[in-house]
C-alpha positions as CSV (number, residue, x, y, z in Angstrom):
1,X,-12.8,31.3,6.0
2,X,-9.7,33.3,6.5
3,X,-9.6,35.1,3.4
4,X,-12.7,35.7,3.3
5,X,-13.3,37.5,7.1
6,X,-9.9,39.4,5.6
7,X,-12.5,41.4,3.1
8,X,-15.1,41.9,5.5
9,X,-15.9,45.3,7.3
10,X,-13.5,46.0,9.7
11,X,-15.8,46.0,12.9
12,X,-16.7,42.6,11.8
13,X,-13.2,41.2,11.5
14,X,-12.6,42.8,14.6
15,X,-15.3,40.6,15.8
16,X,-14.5,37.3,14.7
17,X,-11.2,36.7,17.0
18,X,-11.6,32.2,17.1
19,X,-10.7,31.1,13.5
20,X,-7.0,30.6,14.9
21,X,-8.2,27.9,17.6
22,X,-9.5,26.1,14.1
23,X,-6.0,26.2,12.4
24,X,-4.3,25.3,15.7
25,X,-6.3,22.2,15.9
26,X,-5.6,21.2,12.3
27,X,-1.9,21.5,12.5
28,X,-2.1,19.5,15.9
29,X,-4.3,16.7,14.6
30,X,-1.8,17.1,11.3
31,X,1.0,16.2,13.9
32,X,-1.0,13.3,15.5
33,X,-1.4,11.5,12.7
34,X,2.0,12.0,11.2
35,X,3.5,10.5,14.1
36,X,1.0,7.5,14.5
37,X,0.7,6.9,11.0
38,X,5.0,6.6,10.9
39,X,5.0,4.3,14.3
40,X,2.3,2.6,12.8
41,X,4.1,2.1,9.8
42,X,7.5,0.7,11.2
43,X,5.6,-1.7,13.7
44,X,3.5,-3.1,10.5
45,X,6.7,-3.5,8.4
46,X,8.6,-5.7,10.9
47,X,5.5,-8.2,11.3
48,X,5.5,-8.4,7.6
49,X,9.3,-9.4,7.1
50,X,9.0,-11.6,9.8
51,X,6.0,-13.2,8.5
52,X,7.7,-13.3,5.0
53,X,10.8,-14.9,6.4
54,X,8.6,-17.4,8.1
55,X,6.3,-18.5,4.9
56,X,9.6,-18.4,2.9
57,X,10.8,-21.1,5.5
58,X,7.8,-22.9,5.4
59,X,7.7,-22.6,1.9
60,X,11.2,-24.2,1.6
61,X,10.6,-27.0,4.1
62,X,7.2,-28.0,2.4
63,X,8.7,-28.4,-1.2
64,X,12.0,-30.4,0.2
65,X,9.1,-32.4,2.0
66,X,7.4,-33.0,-1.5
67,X,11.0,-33.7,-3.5
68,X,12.1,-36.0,-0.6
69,X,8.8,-37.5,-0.6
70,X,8.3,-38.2,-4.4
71,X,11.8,-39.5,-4.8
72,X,11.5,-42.1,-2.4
73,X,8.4,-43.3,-4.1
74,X,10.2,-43.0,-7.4
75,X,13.0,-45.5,-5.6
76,X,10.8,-47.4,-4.5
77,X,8.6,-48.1,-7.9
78,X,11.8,-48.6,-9.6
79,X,12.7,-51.3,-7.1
80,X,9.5,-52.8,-8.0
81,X,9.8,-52.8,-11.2
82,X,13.4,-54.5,-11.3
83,X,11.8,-57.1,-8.4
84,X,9.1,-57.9,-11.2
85,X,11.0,-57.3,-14.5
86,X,13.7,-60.2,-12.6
87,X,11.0,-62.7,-11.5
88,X,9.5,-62.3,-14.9
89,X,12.5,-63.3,-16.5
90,X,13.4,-66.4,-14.0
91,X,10.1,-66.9,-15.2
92,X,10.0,-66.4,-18.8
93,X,13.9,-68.5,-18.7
94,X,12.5,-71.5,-17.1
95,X,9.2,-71.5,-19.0
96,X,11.7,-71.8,-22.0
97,X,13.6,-74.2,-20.3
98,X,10.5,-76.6,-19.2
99,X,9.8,-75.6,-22.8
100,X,12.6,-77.1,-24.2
101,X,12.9,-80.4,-21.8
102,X,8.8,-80.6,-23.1
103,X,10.2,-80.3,-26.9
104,X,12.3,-83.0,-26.1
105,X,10.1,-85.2,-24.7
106,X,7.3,-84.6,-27.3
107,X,10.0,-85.5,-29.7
108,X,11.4,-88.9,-27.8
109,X,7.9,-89.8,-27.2
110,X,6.6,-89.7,-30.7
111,X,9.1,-91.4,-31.4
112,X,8.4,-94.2,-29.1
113,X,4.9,-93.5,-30.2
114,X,5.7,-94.8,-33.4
115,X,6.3,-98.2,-31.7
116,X,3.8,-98.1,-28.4
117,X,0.3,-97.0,-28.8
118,X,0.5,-95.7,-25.5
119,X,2.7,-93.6,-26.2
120,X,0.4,-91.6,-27.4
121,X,-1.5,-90.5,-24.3
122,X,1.8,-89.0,-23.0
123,X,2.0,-86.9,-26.3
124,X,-1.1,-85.4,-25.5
125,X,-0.7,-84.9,-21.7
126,X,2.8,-83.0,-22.7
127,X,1.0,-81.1,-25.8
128,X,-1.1,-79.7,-23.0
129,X,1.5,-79.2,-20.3
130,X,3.5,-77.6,-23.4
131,X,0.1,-75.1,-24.5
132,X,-0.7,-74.0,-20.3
133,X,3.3,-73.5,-20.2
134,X,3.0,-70.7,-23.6
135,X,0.1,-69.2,-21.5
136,X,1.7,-68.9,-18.6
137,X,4.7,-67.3,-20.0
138,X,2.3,-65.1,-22.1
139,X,0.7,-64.0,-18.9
140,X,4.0,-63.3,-17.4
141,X,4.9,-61.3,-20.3
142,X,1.5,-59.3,-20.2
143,X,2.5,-58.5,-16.5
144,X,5.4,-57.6,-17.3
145,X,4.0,-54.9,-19.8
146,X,1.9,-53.5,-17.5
147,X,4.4,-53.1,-14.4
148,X,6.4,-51.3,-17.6
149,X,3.3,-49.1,-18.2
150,X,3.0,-48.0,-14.5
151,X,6.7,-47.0,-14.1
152,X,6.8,-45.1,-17.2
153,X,3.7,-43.4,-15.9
154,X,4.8,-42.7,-12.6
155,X,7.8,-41.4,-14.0
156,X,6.2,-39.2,-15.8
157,X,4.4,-37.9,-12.6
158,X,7.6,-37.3,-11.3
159,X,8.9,-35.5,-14.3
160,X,6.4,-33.3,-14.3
161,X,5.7,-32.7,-10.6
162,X,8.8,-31.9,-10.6
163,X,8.9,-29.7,-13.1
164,X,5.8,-28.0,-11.3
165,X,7.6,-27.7,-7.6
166,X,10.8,-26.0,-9.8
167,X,8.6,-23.2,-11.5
168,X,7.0,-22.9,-8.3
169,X,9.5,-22.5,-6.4
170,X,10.8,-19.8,-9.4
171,X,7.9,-17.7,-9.1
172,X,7.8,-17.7,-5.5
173,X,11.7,-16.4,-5.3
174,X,10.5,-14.0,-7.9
175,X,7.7,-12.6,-6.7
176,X,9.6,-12.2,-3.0
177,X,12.2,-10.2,-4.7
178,X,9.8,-8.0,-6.0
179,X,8.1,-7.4,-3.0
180,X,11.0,-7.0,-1.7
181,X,12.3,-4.5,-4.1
182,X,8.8,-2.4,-3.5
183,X,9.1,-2.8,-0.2
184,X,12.2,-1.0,-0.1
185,X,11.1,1.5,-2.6
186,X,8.0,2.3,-0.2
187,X,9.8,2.8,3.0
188,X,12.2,4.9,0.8
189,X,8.6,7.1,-0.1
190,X,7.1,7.0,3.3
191,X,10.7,8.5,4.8
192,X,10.6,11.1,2.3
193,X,7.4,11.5,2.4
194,X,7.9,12.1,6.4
195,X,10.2,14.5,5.9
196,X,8.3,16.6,4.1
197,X,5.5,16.3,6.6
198,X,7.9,17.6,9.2
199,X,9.0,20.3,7.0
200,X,5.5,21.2,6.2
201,X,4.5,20.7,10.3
202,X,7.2,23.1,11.2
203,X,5.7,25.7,8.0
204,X,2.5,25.4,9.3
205,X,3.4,26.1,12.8
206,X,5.6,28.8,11.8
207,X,2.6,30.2,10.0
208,X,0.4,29.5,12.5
209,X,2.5,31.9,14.6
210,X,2.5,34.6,12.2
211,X,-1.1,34.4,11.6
212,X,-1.2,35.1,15.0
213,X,0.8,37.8,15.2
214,X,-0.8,39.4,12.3
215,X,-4.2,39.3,13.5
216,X,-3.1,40.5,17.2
217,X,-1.7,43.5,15.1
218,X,-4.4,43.9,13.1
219,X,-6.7,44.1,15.9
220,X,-4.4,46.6,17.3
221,X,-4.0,48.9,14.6
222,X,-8.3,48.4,14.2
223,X,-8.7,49.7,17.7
224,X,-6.3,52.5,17.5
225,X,-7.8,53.6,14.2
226,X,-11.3,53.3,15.7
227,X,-10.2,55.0,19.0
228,X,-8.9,57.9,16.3
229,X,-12.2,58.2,14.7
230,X,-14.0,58.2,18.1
231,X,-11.4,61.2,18.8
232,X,-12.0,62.6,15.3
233,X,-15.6,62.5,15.4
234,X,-16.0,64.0,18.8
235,X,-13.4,66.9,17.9
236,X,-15.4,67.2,14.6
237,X,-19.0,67.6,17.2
238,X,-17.2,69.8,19.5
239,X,-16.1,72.2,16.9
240,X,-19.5,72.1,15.3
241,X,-21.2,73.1,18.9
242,X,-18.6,75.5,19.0
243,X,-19.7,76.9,15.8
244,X,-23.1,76.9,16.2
245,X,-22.8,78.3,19.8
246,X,-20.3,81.1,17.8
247,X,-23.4,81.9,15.2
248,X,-25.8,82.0,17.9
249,X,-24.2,84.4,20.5
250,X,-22.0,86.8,18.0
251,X,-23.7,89.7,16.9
252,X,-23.8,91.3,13.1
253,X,-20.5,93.7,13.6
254,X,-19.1,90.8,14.1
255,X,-19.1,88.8,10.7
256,X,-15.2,88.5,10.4
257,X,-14.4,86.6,13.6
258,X,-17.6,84.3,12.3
259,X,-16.1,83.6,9.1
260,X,-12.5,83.0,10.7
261,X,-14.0,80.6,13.0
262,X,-16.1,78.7,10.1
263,X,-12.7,78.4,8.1
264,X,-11.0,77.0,11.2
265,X,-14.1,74.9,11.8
266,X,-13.9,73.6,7.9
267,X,-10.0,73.3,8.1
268,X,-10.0,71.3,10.9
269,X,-12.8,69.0,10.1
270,X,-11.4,68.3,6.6
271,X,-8.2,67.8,8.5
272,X,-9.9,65.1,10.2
273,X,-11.8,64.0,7.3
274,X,-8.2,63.7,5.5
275,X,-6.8,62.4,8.2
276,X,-9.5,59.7,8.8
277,X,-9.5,58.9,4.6
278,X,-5.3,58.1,4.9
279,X,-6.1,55.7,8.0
280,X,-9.0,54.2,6.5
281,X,-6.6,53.7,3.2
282,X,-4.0,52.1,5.6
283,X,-6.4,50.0,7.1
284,X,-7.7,49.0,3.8
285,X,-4.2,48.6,2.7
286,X,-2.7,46.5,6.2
287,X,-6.1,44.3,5.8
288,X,-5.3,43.4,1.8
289,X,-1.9,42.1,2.9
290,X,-3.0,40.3,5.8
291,X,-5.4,38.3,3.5
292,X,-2.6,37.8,0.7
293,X,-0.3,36.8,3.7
294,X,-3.3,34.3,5.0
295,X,-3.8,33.2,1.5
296,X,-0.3,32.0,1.3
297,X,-0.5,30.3,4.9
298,X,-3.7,28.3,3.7
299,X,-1.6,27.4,0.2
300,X,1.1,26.4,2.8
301,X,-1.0,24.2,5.2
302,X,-2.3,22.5,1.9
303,X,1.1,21.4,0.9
304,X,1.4,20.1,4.0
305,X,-1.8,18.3,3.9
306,X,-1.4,16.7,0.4
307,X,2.3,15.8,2.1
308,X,0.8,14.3,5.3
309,X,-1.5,12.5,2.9
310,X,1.1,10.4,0.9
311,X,1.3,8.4,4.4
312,X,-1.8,6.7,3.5
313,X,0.1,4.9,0.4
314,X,1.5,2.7,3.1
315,X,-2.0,1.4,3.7
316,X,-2.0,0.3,0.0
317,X,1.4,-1.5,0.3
318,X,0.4,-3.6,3.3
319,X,-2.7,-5.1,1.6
320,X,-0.9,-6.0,-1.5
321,X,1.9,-7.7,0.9
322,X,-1.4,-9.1,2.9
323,X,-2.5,-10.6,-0.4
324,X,0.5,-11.8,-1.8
325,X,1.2,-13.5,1.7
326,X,-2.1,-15.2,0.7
327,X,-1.3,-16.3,-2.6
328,X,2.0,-18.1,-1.7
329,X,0.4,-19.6,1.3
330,X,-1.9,-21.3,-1.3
């Protein structure tokens, strides 16, 4: 809008006097928001490190929970499994045992069987005490495999949950450094990036300043010149009357006074006409650099604006910290 009222007529620049108000309000709202956006900025960054720290505690406190948790249940199936695997073999040693006394007597009682027929009841009632004996111990031994199944299996829960919690627990460390590291890296850009916003705020008031100044001279120098041609013009009209009123009144003898007056009538008017072409050329001239020296403010403010804008990067960083936060929380 500037630069383009800068190549307008010159009563009509003189006439627009409230595009500085605009530019004034853009620097101050430039201001605003640089200074909201930075205390915005350090207030969110100390809820998120204090929220890290916190789920990093958690964290911690959960998966000692789990280890703590999983290794007395590991103790505890152990102890089981000796407290079986021992009664199994008190078992299993007196099965073999009774076993043994039953051999025995199976053996001395077929051999008084040989001499008593009822002896031979006896056999048979020990034949069967000797065949639920074998099944016994075979279901003690069958137990026995199956408690050995279940604490291999469980171990190899444990193994593995264990495993799992240790790469977790990897990853999480990990991926805090990282953030960590970005985190850093992003105040690092945000700081800079504040810097030049001050830098470009202090540019764009500066400008602002000059703009100002250049237009209040402008208008100046547009008055004067216009107050000039006002002069110029009614000199040029009074001589003319003059002139006339000379060509009207004067009689014939007196031609040479006529043309005398004429050429000082034409002198003077292309004095003015001279002198009116040189201001309009300075005018011309003043108003071209004006609007390069308001095209280089507007490049200016831009900078500034593109500066101001890197602040909304921080915006970007807090949802990926939001998200993350998520993601270990799960």
């Amino acid at each position: 809008m500037l630069l383009i009222s800068s190549i307008l007529p010159l009563p009509l620049v003189a006439a627009e006097g409230g595009f500085g108000v605009l530019d004034g309000v853009l620097v101050g709202i430039i201001a605003v928001g640089g200074g909201l956006g930075w205390w915005l900025h350090q207030k969110k960054i100390a809820e998120l490190q204090a929220a890290a720290e916190a789920a990093a505690a958690a964290a911690a406190h959960k998966a000692e929970a789990e280890r703590q948790a999983a290794a007395a249940t590991h103790a505890a199936l152990v102890a089981e499994f000796d407290a079986h695997r021992t009664a199994a073999e008190a078992a299993q040693n007196q099965a073999v045992a009774r076993i043994g006394s039953l051999e025995a007597d199976l053996r001395q009682t077929q051999e008084v069987a040989a001499l008593l027929p009822p002896a031979q009841l006896r056999i048979g009632d020990l034949e069967k005490a000797l065949n639920s004996e074998r099944g016994h111990l075979a279901a003690i031994e069958q137990t026995l495999a199956t408690v050995t199944r279940r604490a291999d299996d469980l171990e190899v829960k444990l193994r593995d949950t264990t495993e799992r919690f240790e790469k977790h627990r990897d990853q999480a460390s990990q991926r805090e450094t990282e953030l960590s590291r970005e985190l850093a890296a992003r105040e690092k850009e945000f700081t800079a990036g504040r810097v030049e916003v001050d830098e470009a705020r202090a540019e764009a008031a500066k400008a602002t300043e000059t703009l100002s100044q250049l237009r209040e001279q402008s208008e100046k120098r547009i008055a004067t010149l216009q107050r000039n041609l006002s002069a110029a013009e009614a000199r040029a009209s009074l001589v003319q009357k003059e002139f006339m009123t000379a060509v009207g009144v004067t009689a014939e003898p007196a031609a040479p006074s006529k043309d005398n007056g004429s050429r000082d009538a034409d002198r003077r008017a292309r004095q003015l006409e001279d002198s009116l072409k040189q201001a309009e050329a300075e005018a011309r001239k003043k108003a071209r650099e004006d609007g390069y020296k308001i095209a280089e403010l507007e490049f200016r403010l831009s900078e500034a604006q593109e500066a101001a804008a890197k602040a909304g990067e921080v915006e970007t960083l807090r949802a990926e910290v939001e998200r993350l936060k998520k993601q270990l929380g799960e």
